[in-house]
Every structure is written in C-alpha cells, then in structure tokens.
C-alpha positions as YAML, in Angstrom:
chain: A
units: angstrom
residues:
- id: 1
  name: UNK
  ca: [0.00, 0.00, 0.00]
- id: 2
  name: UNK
  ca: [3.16, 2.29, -0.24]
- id: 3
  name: UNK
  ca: [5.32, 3.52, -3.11]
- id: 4
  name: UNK
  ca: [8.58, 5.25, -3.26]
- id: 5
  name: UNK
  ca: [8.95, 8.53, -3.38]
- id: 6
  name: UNK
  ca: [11.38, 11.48, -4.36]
- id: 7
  name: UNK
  ca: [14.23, 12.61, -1.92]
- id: 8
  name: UNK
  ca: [12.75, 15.48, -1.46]
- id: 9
  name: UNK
  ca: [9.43, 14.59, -0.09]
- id: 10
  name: UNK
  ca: [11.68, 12.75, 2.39]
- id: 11
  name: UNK
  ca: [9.43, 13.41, 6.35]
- id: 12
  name: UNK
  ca: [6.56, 15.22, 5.63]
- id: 13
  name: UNK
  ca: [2.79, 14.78, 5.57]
- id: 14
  name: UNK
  ca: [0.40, 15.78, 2.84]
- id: 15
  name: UNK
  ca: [-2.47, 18.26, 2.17]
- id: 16
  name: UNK
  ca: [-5.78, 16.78, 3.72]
- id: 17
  name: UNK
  ca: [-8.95, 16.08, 1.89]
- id: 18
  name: UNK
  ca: [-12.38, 14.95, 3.26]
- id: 19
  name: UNK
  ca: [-15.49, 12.73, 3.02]
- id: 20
  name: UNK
  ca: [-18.64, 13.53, 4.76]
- id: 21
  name: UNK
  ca: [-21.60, 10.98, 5.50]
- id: 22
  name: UNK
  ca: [-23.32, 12.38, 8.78]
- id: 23
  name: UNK
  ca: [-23.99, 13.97, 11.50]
- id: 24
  name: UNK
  ca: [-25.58, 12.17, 14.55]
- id: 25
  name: UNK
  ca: [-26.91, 13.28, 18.47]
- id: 26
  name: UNK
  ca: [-26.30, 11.05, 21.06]
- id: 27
  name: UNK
  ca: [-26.84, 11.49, 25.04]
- id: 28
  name: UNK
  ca: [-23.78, 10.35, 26.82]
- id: 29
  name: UNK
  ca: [-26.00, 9.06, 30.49]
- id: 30
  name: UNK
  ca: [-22.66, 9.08, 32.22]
- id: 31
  name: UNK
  ca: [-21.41, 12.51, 31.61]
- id: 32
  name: UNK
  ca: [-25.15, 13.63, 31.37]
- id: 33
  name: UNK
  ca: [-24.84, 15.28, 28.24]
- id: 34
  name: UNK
  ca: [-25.50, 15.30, 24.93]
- id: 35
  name: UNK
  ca: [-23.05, 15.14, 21.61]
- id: 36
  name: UNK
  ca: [-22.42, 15.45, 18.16]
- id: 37
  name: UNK
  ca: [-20.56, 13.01, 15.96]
- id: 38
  name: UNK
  ca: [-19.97, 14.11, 12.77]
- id: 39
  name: UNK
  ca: [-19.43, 10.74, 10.33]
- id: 40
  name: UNK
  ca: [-16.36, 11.72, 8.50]
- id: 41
  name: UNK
  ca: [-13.35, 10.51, 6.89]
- id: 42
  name: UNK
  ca: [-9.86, 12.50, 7.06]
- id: 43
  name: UNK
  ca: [-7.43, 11.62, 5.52]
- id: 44
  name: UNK
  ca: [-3.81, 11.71, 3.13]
- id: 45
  name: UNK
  ca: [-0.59, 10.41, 3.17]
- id: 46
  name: UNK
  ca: [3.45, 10.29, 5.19]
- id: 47
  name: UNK
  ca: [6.07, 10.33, 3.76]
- id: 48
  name: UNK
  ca: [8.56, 9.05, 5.51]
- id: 49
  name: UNK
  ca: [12.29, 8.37, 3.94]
- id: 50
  name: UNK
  ca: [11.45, 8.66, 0.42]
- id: 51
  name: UNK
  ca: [8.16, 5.71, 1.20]
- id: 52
  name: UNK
  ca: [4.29, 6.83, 1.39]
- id: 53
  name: UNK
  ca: [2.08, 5.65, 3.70]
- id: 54
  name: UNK
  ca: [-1.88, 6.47, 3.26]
- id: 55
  name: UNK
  ca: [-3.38, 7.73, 6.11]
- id: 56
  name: UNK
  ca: [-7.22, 7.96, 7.16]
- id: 57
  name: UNK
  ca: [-8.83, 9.05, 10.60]
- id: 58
  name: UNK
  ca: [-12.72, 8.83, 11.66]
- id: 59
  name: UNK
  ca: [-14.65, 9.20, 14.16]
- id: 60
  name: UNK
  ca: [-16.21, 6.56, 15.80]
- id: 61
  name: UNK
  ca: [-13.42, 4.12, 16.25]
- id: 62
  name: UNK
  ca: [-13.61, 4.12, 19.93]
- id: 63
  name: UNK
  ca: [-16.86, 4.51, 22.33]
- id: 64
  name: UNK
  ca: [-17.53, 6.78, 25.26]
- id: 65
  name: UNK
  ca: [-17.61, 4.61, 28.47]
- id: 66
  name: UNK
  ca: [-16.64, 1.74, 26.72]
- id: 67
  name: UNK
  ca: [-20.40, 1.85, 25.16]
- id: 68
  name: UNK
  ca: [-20.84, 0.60, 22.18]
- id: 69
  name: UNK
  ca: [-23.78, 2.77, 21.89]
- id: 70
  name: UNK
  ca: [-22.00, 5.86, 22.44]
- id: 71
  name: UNK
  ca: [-19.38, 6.33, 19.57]
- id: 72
  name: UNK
  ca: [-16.57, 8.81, 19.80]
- id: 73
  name: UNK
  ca: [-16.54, 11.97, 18.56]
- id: 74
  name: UNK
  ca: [-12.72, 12.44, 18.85]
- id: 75
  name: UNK
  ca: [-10.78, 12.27, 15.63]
- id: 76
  name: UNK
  ca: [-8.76, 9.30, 15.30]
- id: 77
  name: UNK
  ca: [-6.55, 7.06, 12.90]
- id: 78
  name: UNK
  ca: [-8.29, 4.22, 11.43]
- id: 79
  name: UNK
  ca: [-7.52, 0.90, 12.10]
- id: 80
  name: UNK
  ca: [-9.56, -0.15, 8.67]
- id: 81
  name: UNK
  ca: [-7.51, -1.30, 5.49]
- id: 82
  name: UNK
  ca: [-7.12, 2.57, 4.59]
- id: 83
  name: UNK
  ca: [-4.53, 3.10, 6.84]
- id: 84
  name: UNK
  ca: [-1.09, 1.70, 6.25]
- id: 85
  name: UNK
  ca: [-0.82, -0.92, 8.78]
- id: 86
  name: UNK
  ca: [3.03, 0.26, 9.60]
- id: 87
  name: UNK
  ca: [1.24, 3.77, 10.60]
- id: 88
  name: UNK
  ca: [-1.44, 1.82, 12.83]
- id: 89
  name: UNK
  ca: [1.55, 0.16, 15.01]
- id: 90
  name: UNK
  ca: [3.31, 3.35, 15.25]
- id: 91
  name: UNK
  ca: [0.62, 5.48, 16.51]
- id: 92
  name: UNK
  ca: [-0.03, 2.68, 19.21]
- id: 93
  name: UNK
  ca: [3.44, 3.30, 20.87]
- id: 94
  name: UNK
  ca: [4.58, 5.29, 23.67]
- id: 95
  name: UNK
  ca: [7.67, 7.40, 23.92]
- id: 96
  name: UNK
  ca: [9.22, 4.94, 26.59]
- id: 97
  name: UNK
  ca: [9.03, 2.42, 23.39]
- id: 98
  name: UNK
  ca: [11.33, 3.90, 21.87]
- id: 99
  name: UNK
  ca: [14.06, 4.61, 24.76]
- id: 100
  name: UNK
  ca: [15.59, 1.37, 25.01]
- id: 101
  name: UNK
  ca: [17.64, 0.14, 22.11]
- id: 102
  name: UNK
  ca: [17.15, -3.79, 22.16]
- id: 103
  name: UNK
  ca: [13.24, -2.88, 22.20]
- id: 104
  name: UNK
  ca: [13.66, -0.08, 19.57]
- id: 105
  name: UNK
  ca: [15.47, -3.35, 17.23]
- id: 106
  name: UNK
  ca: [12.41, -5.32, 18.33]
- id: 107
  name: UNK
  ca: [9.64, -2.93, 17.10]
- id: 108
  name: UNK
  ca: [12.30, -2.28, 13.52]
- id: 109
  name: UNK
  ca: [11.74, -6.27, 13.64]
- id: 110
  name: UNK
  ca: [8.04, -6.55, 13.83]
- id: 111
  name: UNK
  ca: [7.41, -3.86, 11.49]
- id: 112
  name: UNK
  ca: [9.09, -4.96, 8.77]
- id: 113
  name: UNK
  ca: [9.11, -2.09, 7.04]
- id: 114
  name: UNK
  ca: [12.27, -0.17, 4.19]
- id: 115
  name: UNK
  ca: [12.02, 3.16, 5.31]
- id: 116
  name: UNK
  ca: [12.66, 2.51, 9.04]
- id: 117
  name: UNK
  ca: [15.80, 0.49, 9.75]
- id: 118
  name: UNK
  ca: [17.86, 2.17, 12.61]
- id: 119
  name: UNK
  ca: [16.27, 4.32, 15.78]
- id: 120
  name: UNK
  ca: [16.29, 7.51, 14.10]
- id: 121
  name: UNK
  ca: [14.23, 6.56, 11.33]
- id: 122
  name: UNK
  ca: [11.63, 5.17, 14.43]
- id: 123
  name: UNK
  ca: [11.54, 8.41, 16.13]
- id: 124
  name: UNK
  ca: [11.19, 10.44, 12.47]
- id: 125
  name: UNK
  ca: [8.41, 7.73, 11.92]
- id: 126
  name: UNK
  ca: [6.32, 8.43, 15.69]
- id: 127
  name: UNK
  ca: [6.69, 12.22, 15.69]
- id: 128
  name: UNK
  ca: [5.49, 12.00, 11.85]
- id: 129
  name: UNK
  ca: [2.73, 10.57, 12.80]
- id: 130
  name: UNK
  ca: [1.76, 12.05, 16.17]
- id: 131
  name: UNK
  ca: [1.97, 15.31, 14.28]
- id: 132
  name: UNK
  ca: [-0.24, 13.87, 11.44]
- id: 133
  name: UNK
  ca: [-2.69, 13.45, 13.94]
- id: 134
  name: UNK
  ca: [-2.48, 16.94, 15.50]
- id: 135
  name: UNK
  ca: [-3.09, 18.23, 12.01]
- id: 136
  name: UNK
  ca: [-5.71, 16.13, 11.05]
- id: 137
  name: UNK
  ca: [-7.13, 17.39, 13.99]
- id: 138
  name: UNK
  ca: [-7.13, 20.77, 13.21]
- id: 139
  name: UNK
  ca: [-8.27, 20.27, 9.94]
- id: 140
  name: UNK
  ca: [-11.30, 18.67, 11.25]
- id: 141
  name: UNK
  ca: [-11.98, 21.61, 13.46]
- id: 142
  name: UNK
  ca: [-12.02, 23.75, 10.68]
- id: 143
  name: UNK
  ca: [-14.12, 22.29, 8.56]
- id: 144
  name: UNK
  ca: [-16.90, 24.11, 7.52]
- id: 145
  name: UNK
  ca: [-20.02, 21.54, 8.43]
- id: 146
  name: UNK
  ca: [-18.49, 20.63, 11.56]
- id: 147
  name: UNK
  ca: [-18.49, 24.11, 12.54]
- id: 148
  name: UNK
  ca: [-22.17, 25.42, 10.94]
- id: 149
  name: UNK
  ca: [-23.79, 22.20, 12.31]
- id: 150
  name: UNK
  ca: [-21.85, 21.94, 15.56]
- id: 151
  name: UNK
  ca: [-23.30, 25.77, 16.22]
- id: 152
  name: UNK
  ca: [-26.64, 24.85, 15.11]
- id: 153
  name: UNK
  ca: [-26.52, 21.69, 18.19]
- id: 154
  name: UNK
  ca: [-25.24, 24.13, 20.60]
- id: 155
  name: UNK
  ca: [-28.14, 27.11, 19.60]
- id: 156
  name: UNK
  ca: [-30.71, 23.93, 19.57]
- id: 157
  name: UNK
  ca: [-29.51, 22.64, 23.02]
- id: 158
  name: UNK
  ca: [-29.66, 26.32, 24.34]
- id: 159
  name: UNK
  ca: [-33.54, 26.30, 22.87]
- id: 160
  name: UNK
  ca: [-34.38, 23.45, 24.36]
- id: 161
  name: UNK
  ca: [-32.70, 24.19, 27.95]
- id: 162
  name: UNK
  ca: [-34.96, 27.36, 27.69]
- id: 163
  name: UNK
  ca: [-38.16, 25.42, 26.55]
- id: 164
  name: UNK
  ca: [-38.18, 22.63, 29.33]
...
C-alpha cells in the first residue's frame, strides 16, 4: 500500500482532503450530556524516507464509556484497510518504546518495514505521525459543516434548555 517517493518529499505529511456521510446526536447518560458526531473521513498520506504511507482518521473508532452505543466523537486514525498498517503500530506506541535500544530493534523487527531500519528513522516515523494526527485534527476543526452544524446543536440545546 506504499510507493517510493522522491528525496525530497523525504518526512513530511500531505495536504488533507475529506469525506462527509453524517452527522448524529447522542446522550452520553454518564457525563449527562448530549453530543455530536460528525461521520467523516480525514485523511492523506506520510512520507517518511522517500516511502508513502496512506493515512485515514474517523470518528467513531472508539466509544464513550466503553459503550458501544456511544461512539466517539474524537478524531482518530483508522484501524480499517485505509490506513497503512506500519502507521497503525506506530501510533499505538509510547515514547518509553522507543528509549531502550534492544526494544527499539524489536519494534524495527516486527514492522518490517524499508524506510525505518535504525532508531532515528523510528523516532522520524512516531513524531510524523503524532503530528499527522495533531493536524488532522485541526483540519477537522475547521471544517466548515463541523463548525455550521456543531453551532446549530449548541443554539438547539440552548432552545431546548430554555423550553423545558
């Protein structure tokens, strides 16, 4: 699912682009509140060392309260077959993963992947995509549905706090 690249598109990330489905209420019992999800799909690519890596983050992927009812409205990388899978086991390490060097070589191991070999290429890897995700993010923030209908939930929640 990746292809080679220039030298110099060597660590970066690309612009993003969008799909929108839907946007959905839910009441969150625990927290006593209600929500918006908005049914979305971010997404574009890494490039990391001269190798691209397709990227995609939803909503959705993981549940308030462990509730399966209750779907997350917090942006987050897919774990479908849009995302490359060397992306999904990067984003699930820590920091401390990457301190010691015998489990640094076993992670290099695992992921099997050309355009990380030593520790250096690791870390350019986990900061590439822990910024990704930052800047997906913010592009989700700013798009223009999720603002006009997340103001149009807040006004209607105001309304109906006023009506009951």
């Amino acid at each position: 699912m990746y292809e080679e690249m220039s030298e110099t598109t060597k660590n970066n990330y690309t612009e993003f682009d969008h799909q929108y489905f839907d946007s959905q209420k839910y009441f969150d019992n625990e927290a006593q509140e209600q929500y918006l999800r908005h049914n979305v799909n971010v997404y574009n690519q890494i490039n990391h060392n001269g190798v691209v890596f397709d990227a995609m983050y939803q909503t959705g992927n993981s549940f308030r309260n462990n509730d399966y009812s209750l779907p997350s409205e917090e942006l987050e990388l897919s774990y479908t077959d849009s995302t490359d899978k060397v992306l999904i086991e990067v984003s699930q390490l820590n920091a401390c993963d990457l301190e010691s060097d015998s489990s640094v070589q076993n992670i290099i191991e695992y992921l099997q992947c050309d355009s990380i070999r030593h520790k250096d290429d690791l870390v350019t890897m986990f900061n590439l995509v822990q910024q990704n995700l930052v800047a997906a993010k913010s592009y989700f923030d700013a798009l223009e549905f999720n603002i006009f209908i997340s103001n149009a939930f807040i006004e209607d929640g105001e309304n109906e706090a006023e009506t009951a």
